[in-house]
C-alpha positions as CSV (number, residue, x, y, z in Angstrom):
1,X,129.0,104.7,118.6
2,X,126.5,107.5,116.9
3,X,123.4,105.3,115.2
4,X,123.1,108.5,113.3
5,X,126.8,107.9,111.5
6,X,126.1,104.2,111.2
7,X,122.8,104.7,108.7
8,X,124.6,107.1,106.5
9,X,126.9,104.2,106.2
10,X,124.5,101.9,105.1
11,X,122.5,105.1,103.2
12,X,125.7,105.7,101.0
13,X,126.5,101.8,100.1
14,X,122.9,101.5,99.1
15,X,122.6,104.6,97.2
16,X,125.9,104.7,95.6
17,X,127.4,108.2,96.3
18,X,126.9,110.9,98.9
19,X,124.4,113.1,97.3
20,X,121.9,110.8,96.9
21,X,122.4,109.2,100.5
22,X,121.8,113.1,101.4
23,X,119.0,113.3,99.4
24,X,117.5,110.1,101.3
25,X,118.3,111.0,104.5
26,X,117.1,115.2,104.2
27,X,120.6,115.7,105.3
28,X,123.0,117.8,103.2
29,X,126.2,116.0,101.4
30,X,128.2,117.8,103.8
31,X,126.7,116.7,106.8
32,X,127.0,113.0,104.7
33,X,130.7,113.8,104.8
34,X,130.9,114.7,108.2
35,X,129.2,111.3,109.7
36,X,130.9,109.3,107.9
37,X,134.4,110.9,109.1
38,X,133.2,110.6,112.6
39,X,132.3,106.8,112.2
40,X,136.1,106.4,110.5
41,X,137.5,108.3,113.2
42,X,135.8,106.1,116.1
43,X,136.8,103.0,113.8
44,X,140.3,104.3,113.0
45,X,140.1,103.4,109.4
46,X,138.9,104.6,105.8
47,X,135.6,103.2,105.0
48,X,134.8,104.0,101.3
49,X,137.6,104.6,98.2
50,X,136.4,107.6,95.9
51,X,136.7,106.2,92.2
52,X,135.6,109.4,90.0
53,X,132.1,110.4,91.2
54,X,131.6,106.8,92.6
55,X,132.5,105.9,96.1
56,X,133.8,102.2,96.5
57,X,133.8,100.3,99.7
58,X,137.2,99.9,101.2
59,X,137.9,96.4,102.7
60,X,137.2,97.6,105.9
61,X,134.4,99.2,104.9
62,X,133.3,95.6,103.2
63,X,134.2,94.1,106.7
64,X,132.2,96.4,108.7
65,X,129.2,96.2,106.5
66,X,127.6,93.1,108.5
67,X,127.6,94.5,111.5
68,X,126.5,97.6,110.7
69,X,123.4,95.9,108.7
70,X,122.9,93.8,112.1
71,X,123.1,97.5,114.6
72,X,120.0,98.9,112.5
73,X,118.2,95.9,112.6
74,X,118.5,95.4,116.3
75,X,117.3,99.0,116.8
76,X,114.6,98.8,114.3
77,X,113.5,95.3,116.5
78,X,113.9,97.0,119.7
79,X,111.5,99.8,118.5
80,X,108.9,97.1,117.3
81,X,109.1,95.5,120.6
82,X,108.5,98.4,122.9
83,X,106.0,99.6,120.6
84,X,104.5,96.3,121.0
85,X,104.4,95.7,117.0
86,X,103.6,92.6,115.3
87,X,105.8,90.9,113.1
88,X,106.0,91.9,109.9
89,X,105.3,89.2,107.3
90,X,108.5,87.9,105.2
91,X,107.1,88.9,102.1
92,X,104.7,91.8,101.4
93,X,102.3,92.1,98.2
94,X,101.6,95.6,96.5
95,X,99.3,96.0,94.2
96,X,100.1,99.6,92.4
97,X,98.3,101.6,89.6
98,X,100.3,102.3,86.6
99,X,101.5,105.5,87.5
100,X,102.1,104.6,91.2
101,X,104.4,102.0,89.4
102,X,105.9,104.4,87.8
103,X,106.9,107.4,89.4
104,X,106.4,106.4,93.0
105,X,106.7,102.8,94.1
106,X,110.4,102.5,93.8
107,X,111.2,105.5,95.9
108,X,109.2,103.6,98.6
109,X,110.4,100.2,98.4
110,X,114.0,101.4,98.3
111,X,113.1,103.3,102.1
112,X,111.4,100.2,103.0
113,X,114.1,98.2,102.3
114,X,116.8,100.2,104.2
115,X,114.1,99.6,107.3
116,X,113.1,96.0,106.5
117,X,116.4,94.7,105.1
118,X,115.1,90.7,105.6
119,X,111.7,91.6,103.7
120,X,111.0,90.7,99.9
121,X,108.5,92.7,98.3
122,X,106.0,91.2,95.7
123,X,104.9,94.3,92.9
124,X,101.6,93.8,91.0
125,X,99.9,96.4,88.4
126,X,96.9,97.2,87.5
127,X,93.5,99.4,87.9
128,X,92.3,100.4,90.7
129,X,89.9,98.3,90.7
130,X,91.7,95.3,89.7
131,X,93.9,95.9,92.7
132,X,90.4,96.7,95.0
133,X,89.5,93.2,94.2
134,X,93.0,92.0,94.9
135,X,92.8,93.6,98.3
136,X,89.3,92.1,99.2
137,X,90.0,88.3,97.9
138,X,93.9,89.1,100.5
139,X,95.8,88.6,97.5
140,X,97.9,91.8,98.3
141,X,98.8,93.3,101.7
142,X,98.7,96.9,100.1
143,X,97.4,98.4,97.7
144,X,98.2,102.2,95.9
145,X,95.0,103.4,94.2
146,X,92.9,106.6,92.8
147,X,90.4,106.8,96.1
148,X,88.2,104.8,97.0
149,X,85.1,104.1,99.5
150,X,84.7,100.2,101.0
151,X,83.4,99.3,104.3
152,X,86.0,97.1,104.2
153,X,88.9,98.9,103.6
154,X,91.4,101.9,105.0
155,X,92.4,104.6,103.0
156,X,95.1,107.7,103.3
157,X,95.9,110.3,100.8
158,X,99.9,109.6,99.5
159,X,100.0,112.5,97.0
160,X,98.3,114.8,94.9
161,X,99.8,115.3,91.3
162,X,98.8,118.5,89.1
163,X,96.9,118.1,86.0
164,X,98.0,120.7,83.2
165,X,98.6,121.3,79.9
166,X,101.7,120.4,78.6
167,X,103.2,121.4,74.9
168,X,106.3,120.9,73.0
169,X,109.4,123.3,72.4
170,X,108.4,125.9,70.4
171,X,104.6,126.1,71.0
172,X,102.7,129.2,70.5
173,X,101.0,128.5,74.2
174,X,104.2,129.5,75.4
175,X,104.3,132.7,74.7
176,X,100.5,133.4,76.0
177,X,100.5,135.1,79.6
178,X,96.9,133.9,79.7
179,X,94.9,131.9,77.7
180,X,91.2,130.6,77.5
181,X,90.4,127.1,77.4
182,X,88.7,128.0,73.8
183,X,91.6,128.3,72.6
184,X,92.3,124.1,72.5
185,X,90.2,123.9,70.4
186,X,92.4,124.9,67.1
187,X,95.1,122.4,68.5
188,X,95.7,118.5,67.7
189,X,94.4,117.3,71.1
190,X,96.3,113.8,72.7
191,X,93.7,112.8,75.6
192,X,95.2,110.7,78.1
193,X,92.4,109.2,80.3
194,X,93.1,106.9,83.3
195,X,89.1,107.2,84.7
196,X,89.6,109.2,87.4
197,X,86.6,111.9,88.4
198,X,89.5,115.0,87.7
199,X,89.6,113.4,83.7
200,X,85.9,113.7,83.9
201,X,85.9,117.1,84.9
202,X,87.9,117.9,82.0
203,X,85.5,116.1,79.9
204,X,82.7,118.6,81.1
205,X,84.7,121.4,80.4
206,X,85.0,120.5,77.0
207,X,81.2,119.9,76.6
208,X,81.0,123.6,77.9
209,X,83.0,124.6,74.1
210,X,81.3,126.2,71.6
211,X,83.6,123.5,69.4
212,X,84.3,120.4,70.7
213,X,88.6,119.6,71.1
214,X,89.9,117.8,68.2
215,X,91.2,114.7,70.2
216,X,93.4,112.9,67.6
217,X,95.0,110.2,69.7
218,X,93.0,109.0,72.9
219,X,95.3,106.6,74.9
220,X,95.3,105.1,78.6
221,X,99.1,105.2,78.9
222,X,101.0,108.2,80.4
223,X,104.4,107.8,78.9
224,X,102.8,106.9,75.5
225,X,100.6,110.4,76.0
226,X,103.9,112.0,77.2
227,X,105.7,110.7,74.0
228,X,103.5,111.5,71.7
229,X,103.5,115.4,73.0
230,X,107.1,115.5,72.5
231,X,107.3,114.4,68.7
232,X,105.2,117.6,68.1
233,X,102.2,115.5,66.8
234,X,100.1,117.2,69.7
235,X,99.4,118.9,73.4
236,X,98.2,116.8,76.5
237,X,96.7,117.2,79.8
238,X,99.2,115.5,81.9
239,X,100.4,114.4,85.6
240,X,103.0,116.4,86.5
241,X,104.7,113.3,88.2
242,X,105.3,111.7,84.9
243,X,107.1,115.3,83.0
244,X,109.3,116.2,85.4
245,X,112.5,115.2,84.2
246,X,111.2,117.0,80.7
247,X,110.4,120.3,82.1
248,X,113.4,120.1,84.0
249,X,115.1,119.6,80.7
250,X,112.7,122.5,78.7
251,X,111.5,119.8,76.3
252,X,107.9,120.1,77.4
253,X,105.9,123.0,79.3
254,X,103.0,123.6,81.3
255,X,100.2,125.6,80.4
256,X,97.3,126.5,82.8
257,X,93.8,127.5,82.6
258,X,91.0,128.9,84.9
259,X,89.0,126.7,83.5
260,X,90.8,123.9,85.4
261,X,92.6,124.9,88.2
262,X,92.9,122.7,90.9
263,X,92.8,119.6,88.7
264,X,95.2,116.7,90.5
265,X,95.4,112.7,90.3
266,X,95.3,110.9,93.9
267,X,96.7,108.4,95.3
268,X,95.5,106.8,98.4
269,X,97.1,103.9,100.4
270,X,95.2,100.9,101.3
271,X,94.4,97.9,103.4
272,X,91.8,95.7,104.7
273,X,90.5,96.8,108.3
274,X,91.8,95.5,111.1
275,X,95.0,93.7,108.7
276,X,98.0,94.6,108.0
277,X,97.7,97.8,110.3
278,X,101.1,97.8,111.2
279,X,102.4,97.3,107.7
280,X,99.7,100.3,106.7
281,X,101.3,102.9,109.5
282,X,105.2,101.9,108.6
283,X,104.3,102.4,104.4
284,X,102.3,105.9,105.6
285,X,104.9,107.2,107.5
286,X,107.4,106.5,104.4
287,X,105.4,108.1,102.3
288,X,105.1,111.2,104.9
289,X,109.3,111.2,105.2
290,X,109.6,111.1,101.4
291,X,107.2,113.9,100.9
292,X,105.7,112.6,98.1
């Protein structure tokens, strides 16, 4: 029996529907389709019930479930074992930034679990530091940080996320092939700031003005920055992780500038040395699959 057809199984009950199993899995729907009609062919019966755009679990797909749960988990333990792996903790403890909490964590927990079916996972937010501190005292297994340097500690670069200049529907900017970073300051600036050396740069940059911005709201919360921007009250420099379902929609647009080019929030994976290594090379290569 294909292992291949068996995790697009479990990939479609988890997710819901085929398209986002595909999604998951870097497959297309139809090659979703196709695995699961071989598995139903080599079981001779119908596995899921299509109800709308919703796929329901037939009660031999309900049946099989079990087993098919217990085939990947035997592989995924007979990897561990010739790789020599440790075991895995029951319960792992994340400590996250705010915007790793938002826009990224659950992606990654949802792959992890799929791997790790038996493991619970233990979320906790805060600043980088506060979760550096975390890491030190082994309060958390993990952390997901802006980067950082500790004897200490490991660190890998997850993602980078664009900094730009987004404005509301109907902004002049819009219309601009190419503007100068002068021209912000004859618009109601919102200035997110999350401490990070990129936000500092920007900070110079404004010191470079003939007039400085007029920052009208300063707030340390993305979404609040995000929301504020949309209501019309103002422009923000913004992650683009955090406006993409916006953009997609045309409610909110980027704007760039020589001036800061190159601008991007980072965020690094950590553990102690020596701990949690294992854990710190299965979260990595996650991260790597989900192309983040």
């Amino acid at each position: 029996m294909n292992i291949d057809n068996i995790e697009a199984f479990v990939y479609v009950i988890h997710c819901g529907s085929f398209n986002k199993a595909a999604e998951l899995l870097y497959l297309s729907q139809p090659s979703v389709t196709a695995r699961i009609q071989s598995l139903e062919r080599e079981l001779n019966c119908k596995l899921f019930d299509r109800v709308g755009k919703q796929v329901q679990l037939t009660e031999e797909g309900k049946r099989f479930l079990p087993y098919a749960h217990q085939v990947l988990q035997v592989i995924q333990k007979g990897k561990q074992h010739i790789q020599q792996r440790k075991t895995i903790t029951h319960e792992i403890r994340i400590g996250c930034t705010v915007s790793a909490a938002n826009y990224i964590i659950s992606d990654v927990l949802a792959r992890m679990k799929l791997k790790q079916p038996d493991i619970t996972y233990r979320l906790f937010t805060g600043t980088t530091d506060d979760i550096v501190n975390r890491l030190l005292n082994k309060e958390i297994d993990l952390g997901f940080v802006r980067k950082v340097t500790h004897p200490q500690i490991q660190s890998a670069l997850i993602y980078e996320d664009r900094i730009r200049l987004y404005v509301g529907e109907g902004h002049p900017f819009i219309k601009c092939s190419k503007l100068s970073i002068d021209a912000l300051c004859d618009q109601s600036l919102v200035f997110f700031e999350c401490g990070s050396l990129d936000w500092l740069r920007i900070h110079r940059v404004f010191e470079s003005l003939d007039r400085p911005p007029n920052i009208e709201f300063q707030v340390d919360n993305s979404e609040t920055a995000k929301k504020l921007v949309l209501s019309g009250v103002g422009v923000c420099f913004l992650p683009g992780r955090s406006v993409l379902t916006e953009v997609k929609e045309n409610k909110l647009f980027p704007i760039d500038f020589d001036e800061i080019a190159g601008l991007a929030l980072q965020t690094h994976l950590i553990s102690l040395n020596e701990e949690a290594t294992e854990l710190f090379d299965d979260v990595l290569a996650v991260c790597k699959d989900l192309k983040l």
